[in-house]
OpenMM code with the backbone's topology and positions (N, CA, C; nanometers):
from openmm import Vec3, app, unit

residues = "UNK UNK UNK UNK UNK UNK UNK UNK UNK UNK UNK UNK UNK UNK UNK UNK UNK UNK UNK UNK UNK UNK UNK UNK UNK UNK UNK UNK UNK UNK UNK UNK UNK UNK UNK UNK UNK UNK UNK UNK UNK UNK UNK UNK UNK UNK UNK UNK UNK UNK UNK UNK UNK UNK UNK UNK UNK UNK UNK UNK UNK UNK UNK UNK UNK UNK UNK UNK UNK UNK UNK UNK UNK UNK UNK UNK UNK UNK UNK UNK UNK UNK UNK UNK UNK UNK UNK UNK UNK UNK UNK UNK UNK UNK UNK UNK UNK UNK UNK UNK UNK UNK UNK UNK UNK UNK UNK UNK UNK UNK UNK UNK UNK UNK UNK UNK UNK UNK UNK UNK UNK UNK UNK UNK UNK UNK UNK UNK UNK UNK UNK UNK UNK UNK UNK UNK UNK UNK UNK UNK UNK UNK UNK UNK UNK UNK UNK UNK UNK UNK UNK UNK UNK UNK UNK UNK UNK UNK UNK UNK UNK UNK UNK UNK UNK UNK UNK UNK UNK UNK UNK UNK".split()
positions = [
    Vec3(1.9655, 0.2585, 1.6913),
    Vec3(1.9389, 0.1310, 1.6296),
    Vec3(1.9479, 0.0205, 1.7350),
    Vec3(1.8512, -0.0642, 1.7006),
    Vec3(1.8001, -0.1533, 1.8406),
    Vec3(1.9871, -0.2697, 1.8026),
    Vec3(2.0200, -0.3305, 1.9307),
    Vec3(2.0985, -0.3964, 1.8840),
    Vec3(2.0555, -0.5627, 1.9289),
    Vec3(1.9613, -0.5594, 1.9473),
    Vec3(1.8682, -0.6929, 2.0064),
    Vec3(1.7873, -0.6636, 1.8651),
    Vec3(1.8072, -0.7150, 1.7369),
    Vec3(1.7249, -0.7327, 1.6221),
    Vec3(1.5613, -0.8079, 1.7037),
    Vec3(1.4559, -0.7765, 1.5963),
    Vec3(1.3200, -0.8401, 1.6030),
    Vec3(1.3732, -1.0063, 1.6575),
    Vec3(1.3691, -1.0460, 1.5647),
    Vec3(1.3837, -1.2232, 1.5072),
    Vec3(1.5485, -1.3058, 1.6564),
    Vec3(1.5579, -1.1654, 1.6945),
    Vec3(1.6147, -1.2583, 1.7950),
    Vec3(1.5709, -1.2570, 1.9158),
    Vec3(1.4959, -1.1430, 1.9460),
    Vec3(1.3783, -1.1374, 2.0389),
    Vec3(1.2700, -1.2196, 2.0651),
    Vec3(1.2381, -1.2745, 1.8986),
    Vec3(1.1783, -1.3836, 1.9170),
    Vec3(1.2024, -1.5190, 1.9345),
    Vec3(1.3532, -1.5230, 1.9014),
    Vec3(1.3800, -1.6753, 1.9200),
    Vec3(1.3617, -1.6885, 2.0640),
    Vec3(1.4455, -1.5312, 2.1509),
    Vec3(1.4565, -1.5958, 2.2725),
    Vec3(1.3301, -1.5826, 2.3556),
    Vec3(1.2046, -1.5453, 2.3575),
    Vec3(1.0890, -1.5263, 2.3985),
    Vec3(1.0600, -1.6807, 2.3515),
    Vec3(1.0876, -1.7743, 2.2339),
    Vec3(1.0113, -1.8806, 2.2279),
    Vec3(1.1219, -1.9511, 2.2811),
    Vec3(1.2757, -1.9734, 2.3001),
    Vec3(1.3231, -2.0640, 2.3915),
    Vec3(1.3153, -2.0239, 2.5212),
    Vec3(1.3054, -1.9332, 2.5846),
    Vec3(1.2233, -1.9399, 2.7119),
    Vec3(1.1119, -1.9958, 2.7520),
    Vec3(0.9876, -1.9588, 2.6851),
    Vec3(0.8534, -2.0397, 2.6880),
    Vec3(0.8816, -2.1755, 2.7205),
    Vec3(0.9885, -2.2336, 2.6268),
    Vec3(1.0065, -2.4094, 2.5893),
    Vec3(1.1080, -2.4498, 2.7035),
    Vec3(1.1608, -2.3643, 2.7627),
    Vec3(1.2642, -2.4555, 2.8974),
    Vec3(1.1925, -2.5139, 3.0000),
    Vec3(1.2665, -2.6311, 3.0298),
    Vec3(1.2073, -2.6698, 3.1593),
    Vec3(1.3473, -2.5909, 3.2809),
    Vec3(1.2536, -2.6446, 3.3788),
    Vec3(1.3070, -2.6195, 3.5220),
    Vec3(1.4677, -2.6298, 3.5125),
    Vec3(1.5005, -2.7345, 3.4660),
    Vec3(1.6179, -2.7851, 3.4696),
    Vec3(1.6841, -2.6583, 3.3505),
    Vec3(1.6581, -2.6426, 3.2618),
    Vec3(1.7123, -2.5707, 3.1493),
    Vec3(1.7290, -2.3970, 3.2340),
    Vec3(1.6542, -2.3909, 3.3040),
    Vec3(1.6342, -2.2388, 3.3423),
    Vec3(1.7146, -2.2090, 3.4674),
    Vec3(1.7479, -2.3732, 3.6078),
    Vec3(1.8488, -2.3456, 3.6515),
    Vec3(1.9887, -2.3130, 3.5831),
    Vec3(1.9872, -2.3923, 3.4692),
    Vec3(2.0998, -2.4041, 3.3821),
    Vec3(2.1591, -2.2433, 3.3378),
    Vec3(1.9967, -2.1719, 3.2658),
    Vec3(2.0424, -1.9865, 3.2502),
    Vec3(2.0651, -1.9522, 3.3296),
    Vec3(2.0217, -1.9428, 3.4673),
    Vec3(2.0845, -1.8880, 3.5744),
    Vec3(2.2105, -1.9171, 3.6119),
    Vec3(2.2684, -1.9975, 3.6114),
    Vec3(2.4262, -2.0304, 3.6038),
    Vec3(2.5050, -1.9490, 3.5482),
    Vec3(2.4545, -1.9422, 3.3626),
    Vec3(2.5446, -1.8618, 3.2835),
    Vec3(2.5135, -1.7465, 3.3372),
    Vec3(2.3789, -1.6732, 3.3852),
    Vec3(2.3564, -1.5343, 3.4235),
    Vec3(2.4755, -1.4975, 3.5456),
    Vec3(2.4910, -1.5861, 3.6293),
    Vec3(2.5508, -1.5689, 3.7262),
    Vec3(2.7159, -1.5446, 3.6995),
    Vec3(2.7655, -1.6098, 3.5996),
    Vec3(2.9050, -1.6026, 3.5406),
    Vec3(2.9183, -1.5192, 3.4596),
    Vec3(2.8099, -1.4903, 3.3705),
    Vec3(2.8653, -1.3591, 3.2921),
    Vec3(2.7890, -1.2254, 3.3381),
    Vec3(2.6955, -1.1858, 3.3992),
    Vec3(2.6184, -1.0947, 3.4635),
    Vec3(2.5620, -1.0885, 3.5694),
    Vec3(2.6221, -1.0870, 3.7237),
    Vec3(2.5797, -1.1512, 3.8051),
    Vec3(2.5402, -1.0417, 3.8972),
    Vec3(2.5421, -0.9077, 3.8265),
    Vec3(2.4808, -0.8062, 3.8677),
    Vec3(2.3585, -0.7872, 3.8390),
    Vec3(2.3055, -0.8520, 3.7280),
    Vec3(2.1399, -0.8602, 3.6811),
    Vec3(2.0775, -0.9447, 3.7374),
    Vec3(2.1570, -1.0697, 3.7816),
    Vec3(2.0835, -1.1202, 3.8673),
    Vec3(2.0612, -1.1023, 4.0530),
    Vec3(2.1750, -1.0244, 4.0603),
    Vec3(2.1462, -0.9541, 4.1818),
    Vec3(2.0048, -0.8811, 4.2300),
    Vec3(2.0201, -0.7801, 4.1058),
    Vec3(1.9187, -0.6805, 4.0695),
    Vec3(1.7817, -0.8234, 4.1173),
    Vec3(1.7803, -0.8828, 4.0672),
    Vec3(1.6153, -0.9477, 4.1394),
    Vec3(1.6203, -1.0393, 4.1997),
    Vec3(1.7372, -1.0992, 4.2654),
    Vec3(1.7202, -1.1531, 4.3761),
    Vec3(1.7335, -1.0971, 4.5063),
    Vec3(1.7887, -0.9650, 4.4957),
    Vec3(1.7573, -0.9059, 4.6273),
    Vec3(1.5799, -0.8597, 4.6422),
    Vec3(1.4890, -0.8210, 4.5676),
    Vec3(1.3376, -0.8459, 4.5722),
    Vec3(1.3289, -0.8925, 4.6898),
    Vec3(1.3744, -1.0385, 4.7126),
    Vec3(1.3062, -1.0680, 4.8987),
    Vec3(1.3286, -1.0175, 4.9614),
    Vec3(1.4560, -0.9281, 4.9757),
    Vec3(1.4920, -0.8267, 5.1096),
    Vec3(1.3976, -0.7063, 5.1056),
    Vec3(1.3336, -0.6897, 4.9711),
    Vec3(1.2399, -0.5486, 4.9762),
    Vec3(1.1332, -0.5938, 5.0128),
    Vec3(1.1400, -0.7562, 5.0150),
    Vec3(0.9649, -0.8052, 5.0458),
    Vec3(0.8844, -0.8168, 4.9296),
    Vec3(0.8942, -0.8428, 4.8498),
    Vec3(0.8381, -0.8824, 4.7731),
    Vec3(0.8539, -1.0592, 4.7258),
    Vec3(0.7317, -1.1129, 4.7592),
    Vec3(0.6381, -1.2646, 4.7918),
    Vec3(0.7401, -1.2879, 4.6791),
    Vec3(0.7534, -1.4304, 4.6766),
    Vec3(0.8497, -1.5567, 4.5941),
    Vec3(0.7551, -1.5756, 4.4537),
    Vec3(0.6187, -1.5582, 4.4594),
    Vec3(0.5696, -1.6004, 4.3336),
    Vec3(0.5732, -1.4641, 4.2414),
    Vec3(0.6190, -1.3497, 4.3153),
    Vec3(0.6038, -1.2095, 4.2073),
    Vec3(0.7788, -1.1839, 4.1763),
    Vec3(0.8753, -1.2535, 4.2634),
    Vec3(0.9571, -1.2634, 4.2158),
    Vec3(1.0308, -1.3381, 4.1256),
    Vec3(0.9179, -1.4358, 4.0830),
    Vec3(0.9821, -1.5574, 3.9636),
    Vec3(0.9127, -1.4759, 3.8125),
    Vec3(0.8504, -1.3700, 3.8470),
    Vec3(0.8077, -1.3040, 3.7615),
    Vec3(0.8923, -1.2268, 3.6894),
    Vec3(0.9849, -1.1363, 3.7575),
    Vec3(1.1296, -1.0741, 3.7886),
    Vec3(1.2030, -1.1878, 3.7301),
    Vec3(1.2315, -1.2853, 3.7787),
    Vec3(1.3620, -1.3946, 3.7297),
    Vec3(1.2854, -1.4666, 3.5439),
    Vec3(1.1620, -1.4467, 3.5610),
    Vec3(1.1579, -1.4735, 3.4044),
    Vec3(1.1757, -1.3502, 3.3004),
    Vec3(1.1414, -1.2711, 3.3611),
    Vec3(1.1600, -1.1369, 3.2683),
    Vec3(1.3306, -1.1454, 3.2882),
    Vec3(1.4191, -1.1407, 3.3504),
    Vec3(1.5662, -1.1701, 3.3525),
    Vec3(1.6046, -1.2738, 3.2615),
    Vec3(1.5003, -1.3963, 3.2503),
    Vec3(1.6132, -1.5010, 3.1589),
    Vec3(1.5346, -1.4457, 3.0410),
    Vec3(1.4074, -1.3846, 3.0121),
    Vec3(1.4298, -1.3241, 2.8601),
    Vec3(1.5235, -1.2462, 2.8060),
    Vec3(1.5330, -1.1936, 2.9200),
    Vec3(1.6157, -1.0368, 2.8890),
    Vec3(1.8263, -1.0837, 2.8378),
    Vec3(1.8394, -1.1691, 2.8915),
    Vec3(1.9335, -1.2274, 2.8887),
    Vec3(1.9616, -1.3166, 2.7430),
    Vec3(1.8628, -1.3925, 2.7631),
    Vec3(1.8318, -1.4777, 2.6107),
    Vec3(1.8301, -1.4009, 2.5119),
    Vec3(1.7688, -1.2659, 2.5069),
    Vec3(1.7844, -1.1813, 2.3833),
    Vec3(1.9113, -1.1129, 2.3819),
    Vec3(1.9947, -1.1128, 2.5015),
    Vec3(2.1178, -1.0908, 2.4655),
    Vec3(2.2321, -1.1596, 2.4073),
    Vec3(2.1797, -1.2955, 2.4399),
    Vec3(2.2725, -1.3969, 2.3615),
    Vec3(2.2229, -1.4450, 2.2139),
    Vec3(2.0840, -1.4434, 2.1827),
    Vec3(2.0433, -1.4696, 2.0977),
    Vec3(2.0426, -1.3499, 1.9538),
    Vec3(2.1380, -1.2215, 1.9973),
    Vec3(2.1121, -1.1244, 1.9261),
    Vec3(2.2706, -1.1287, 1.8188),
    Vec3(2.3818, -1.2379, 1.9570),
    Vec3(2.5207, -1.2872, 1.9025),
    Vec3(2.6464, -1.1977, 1.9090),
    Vec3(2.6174, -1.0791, 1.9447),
    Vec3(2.7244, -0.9560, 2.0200),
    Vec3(2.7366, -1.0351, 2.1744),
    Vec3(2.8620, -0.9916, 2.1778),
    Vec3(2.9623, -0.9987, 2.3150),
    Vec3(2.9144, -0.9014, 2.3723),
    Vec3(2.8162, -0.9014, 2.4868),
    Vec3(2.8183, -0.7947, 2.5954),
    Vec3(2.9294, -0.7685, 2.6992),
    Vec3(2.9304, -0.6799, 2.7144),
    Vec3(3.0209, -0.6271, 2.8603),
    Vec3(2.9011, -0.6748, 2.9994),
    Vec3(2.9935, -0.6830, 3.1398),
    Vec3(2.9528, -0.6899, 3.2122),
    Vec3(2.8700, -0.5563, 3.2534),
    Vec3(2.7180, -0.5626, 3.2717),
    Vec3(2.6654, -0.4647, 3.3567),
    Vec3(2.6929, -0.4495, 3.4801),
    Vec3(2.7513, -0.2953, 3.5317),
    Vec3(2.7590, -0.3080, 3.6943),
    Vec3(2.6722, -0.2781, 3.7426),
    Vec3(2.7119, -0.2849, 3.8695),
    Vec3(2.6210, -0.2035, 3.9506),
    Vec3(2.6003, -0.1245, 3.9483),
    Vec3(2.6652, 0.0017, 3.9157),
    Vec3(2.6706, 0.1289, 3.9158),
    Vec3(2.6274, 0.1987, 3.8319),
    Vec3(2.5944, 0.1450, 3.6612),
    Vec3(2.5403, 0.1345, 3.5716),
    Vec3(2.3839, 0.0916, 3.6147),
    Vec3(2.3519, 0.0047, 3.7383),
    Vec3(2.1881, -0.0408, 3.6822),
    Vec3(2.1229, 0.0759, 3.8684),
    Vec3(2.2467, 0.1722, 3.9512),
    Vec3(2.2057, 0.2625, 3.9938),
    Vec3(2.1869, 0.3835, 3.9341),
    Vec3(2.2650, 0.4141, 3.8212),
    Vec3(2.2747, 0.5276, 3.7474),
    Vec3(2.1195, 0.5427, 3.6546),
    Vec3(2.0807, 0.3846, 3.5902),
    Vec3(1.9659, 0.4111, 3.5110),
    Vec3(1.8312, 0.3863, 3.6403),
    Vec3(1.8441, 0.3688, 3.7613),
    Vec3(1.7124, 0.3840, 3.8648),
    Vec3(1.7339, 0.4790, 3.8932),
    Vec3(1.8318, 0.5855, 3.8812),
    Vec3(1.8132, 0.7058, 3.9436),
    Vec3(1.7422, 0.7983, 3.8277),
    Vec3(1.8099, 0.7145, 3.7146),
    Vec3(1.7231, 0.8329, 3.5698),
    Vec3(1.5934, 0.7601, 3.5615),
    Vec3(1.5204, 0.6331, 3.5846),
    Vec3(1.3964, 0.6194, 3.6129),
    Vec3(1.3307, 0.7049, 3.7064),
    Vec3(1.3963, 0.6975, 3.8038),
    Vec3(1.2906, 0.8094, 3.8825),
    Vec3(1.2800, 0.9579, 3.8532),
    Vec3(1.4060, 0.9751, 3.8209),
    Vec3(1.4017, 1.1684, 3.7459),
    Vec3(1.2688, 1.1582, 3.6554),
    Vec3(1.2374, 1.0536, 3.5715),
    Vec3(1.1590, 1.0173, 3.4371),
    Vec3(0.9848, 1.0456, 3.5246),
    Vec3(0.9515, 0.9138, 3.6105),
    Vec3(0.8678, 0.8924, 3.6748),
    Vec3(0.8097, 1.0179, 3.7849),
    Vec3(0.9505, 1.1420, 3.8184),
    Vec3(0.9144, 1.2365, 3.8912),
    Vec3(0.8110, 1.3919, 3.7832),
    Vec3(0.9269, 1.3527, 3.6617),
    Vec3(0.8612, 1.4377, 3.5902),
    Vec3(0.7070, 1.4197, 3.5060),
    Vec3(0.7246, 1.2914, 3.4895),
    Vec3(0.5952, 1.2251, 3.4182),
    Vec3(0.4533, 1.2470, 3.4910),
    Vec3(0.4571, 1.2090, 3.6567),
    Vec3(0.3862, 1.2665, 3.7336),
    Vec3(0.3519, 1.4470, 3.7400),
    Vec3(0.4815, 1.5120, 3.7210),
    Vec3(0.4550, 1.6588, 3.7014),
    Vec3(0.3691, 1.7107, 3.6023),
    Vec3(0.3555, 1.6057, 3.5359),
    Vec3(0.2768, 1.6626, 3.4067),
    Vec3(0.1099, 1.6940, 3.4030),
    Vec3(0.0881, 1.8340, 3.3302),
    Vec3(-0.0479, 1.7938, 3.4301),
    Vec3(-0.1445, 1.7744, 3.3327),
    Vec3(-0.1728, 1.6828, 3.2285),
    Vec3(-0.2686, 1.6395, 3.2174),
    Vec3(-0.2163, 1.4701, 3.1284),
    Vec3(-0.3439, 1.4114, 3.0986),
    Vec3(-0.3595, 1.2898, 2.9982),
    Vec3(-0.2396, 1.3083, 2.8952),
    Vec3(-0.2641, 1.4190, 2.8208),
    Vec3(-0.2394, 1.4427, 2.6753),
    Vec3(-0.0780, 1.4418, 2.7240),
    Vec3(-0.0338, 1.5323, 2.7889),
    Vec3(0.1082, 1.5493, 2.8127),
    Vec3(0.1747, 1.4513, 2.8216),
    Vec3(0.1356, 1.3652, 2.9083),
    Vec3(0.1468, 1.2037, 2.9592),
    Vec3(0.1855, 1.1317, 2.8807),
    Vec3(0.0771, 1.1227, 2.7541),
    Vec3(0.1078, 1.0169, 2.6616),
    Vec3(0.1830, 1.0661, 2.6213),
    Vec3(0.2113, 1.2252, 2.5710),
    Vec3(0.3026, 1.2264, 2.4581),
    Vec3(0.4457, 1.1960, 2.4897),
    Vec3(0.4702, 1.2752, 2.6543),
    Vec3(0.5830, 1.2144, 2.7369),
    Vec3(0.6564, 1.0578, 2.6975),
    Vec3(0.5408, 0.9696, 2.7287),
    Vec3(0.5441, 0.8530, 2.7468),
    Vec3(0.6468, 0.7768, 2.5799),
    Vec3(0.5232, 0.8534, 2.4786),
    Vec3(0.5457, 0.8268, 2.3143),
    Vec3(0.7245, 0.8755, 2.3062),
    Vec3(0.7693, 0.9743, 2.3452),
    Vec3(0.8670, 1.0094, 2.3277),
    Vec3(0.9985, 0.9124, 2.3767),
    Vec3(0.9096, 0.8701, 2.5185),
    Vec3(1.0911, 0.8027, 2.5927),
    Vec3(1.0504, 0.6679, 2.4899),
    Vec3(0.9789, 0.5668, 2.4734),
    Vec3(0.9397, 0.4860, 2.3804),
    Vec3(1.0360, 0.4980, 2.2115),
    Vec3(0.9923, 0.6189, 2.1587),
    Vec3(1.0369, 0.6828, 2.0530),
    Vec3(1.1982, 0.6729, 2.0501),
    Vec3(1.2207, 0.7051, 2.1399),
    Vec3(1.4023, 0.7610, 2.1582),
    Vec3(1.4493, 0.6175, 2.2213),
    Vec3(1.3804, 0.5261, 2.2926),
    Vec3(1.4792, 0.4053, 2.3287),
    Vec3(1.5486, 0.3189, 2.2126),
    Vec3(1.6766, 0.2867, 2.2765),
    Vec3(1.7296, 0.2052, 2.1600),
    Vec3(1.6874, 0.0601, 2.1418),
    Vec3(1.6396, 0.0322, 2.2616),
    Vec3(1.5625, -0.1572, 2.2444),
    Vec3(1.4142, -0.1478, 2.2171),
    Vec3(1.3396, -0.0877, 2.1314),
    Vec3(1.1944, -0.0402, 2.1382),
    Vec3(1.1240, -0.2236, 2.1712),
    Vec3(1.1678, -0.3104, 2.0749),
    Vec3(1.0915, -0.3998, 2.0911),
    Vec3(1.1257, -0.5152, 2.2168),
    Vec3(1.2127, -0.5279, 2.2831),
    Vec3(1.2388, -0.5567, 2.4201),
    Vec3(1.1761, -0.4946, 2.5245),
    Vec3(1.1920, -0.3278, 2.5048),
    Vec3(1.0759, -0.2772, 2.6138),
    Vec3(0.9537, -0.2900, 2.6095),
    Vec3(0.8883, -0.3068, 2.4510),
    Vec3(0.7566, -0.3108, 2.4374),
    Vec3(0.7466, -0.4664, 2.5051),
    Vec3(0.8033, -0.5684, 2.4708),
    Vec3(0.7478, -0.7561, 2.4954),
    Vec3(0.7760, -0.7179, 2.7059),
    Vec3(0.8732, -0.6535, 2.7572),
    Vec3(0.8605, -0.6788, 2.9075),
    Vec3(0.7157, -0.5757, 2.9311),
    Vec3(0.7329, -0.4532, 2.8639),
    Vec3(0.6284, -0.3981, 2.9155),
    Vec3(0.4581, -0.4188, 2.9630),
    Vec3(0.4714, -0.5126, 2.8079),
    Vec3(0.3150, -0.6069, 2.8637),
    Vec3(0.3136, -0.7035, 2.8994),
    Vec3(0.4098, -0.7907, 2.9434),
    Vec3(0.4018, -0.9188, 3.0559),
    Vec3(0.4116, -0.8354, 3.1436),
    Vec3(0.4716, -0.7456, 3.1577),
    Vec3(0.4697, -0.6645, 3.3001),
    Vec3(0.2979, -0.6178, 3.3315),
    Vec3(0.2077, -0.5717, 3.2018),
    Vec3(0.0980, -0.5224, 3.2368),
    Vec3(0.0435, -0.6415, 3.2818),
    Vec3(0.0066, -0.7709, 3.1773),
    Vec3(-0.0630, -0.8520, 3.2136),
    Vec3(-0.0369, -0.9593, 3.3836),
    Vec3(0.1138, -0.9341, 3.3688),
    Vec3(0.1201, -0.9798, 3.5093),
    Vec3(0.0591, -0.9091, 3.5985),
    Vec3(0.0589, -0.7849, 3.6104),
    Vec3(0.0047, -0.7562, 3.6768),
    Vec3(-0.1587, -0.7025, 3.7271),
    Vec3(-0.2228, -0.7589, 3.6095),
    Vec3(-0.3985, -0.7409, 3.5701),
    Vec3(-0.3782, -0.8894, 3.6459),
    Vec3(-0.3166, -0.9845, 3.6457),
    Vec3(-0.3697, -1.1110, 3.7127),
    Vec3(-0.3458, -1.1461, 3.8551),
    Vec3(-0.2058, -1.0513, 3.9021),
    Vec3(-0.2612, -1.0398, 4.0380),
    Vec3(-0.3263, -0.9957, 4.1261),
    Vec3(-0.3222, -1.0130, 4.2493),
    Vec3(-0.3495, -0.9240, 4.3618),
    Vec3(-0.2605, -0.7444, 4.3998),
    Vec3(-0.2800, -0.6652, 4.3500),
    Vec3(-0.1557, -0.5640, 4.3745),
    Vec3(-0.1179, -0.5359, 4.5160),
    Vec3(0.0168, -0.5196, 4.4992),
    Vec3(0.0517, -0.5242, 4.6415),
    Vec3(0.1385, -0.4004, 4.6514),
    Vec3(0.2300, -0.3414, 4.7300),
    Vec3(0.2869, -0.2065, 4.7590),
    Vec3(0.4066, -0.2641, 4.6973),
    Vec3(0.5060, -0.4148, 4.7205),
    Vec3(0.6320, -0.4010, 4.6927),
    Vec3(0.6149, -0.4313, 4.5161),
    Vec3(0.4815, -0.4508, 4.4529),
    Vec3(0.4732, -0.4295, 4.2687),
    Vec3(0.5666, -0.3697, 4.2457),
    Vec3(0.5895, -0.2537, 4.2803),
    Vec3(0.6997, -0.1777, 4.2354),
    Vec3(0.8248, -0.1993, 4.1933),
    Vec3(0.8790, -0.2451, 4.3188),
    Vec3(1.0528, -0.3080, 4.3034),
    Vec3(1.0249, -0.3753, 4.2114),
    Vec3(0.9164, -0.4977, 4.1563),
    Vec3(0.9416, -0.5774, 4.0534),
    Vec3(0.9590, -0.4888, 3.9142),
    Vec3(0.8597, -0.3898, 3.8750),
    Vec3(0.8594, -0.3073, 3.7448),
    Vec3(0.9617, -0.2575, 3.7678),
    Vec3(1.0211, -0.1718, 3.8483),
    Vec3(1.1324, -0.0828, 3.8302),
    Vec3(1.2547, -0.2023, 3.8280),
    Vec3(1.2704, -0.3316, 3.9214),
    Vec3(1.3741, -0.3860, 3.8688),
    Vec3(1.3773, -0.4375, 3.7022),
    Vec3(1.3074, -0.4778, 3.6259),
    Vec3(1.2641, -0.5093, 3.5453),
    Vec3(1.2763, -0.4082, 3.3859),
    Vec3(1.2155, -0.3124, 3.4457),
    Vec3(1.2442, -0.2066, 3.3271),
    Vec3(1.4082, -0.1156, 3.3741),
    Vec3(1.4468, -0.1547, 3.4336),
    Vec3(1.5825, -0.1067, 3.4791),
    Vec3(1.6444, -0.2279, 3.3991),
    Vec3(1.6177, -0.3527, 3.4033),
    Vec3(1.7195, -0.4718, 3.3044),
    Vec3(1.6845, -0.3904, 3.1542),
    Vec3(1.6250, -0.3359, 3.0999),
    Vec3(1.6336, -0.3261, 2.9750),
    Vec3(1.6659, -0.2321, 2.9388),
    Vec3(1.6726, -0.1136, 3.0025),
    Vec3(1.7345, 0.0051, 3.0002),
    Vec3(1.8703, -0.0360, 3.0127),
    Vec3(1.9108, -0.1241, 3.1209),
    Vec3(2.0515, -0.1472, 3.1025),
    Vec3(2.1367, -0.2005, 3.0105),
    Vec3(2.0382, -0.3117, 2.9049),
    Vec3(2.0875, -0.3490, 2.8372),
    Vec3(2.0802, -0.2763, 2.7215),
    Vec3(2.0043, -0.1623, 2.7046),
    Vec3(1.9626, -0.0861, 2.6080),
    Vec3(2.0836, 0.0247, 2.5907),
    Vec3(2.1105, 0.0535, 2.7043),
    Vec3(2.2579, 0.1663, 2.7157),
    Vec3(2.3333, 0.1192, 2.7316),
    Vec3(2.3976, 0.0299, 2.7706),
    Vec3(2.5627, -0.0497, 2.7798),
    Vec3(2.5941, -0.0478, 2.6641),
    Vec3(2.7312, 0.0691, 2.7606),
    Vec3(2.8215, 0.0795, 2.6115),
    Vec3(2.8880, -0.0701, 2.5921),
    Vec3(2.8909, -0.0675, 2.4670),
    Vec3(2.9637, -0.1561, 2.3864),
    Vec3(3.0651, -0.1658, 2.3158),
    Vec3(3.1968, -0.2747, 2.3124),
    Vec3(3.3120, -0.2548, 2.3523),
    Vec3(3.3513, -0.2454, 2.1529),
    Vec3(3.4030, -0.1638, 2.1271),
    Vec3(3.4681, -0.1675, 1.9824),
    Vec3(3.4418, -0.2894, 1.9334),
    Vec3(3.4730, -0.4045, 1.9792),
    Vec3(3.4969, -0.5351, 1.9280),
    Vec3(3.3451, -0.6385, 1.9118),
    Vec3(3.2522, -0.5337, 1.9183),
    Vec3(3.1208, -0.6042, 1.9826),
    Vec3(3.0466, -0.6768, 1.9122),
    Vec3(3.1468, -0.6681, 1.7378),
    Vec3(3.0599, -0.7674, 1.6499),
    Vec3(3.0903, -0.8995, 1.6796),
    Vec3(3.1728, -0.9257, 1.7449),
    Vec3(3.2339, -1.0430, 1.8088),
    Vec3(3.1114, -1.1382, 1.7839),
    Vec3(3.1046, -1.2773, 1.7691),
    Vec3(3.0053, -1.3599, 1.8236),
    Vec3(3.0137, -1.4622, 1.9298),
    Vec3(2.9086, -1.4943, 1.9936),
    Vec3(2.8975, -1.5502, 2.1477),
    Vec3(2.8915, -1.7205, 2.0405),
    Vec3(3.0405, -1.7561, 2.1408),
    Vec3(3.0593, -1.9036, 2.1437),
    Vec3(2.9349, -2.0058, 2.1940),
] * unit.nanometer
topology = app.Topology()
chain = topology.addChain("A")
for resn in residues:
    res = topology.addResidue(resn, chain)
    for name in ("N", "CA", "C"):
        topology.addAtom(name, app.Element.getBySymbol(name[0]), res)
């Protein structure tokens, strides 16, 4: 069961849209004080090389991803590090086998399944196609990558973090 409900996915997809500059340094602040491992996760991007305008791509998919965590009203735990190496290492097990597969049909059904079984279906589905369309509008480049895999690694993370007994808690 998704714990990012629909209707809060959407609030925070439309208060993102509506921030200015100033409002979005502002999320990054709180990102930095309460999760400052997610924002690690895409600000290191420039050390992999990947250009400043494909990484604000990365930092908006982060303040959604974030916004639907506050906007959903559970107390998250801090994501570590070790937690957002544990789910890139099961991305690539995923991505090694998905490639093994040898045809179309297998593929999709592969695909239908990890979809099927995630616990944030509609968080992965809203990054998944800003992720497509972002990337139908650029230029593709080799470091694309680090951005999707950092990216679908934030929602996987937030999708598996365990959650603490107390998690009906609500965010002050």
């Amino acid at each position: 069961m998704s714990r990012i409900s629909r209707s809060a996915l959407l609030r925070a997809i439309k208060a993102v849209q509506e921030m200015t500059a100033e409002q979005k340094l502002g999320l990054a602040d709180e990102i930095f004080s309460s999760q400052p491992n997610m924002l690690a996760a895409v600000l290191v991007l420039r050390s992999l090389g990947v250009p400043a305008a494909k990484q604000e791509f990365a930092l908006e998919m982060l303040f959604l991803c974030f916004q639907a965590m506050k906007e959903s009203g559970l107390t998250w735990p801090l994501i570590t590090a070790d937690e957002q190496e544990n789910h890139m290492r099961r991305h690539t097990t995923l991505l090694q086998f998905y490639a093994s597969l040898d045809g179309k049909s297998e593929q999709n059904s592969s695909t239908q399944q990890y979809i099927d079984a995630h616990p944030e279906q509609d968080l992965l589905a809203w990054v998944m196609t800003q992720s497509r369309e972002w990337l139908l509008k650029s230029d593709p480049e080799e470091s694309d990558k680090y951005v999707l895999q950092t990216v679908v690694n934030l929602v996987s993370c937030i999708a598996f973090v365990p959650m603490p007994v107390n998690a009906s808690q609500r965010i002050k």
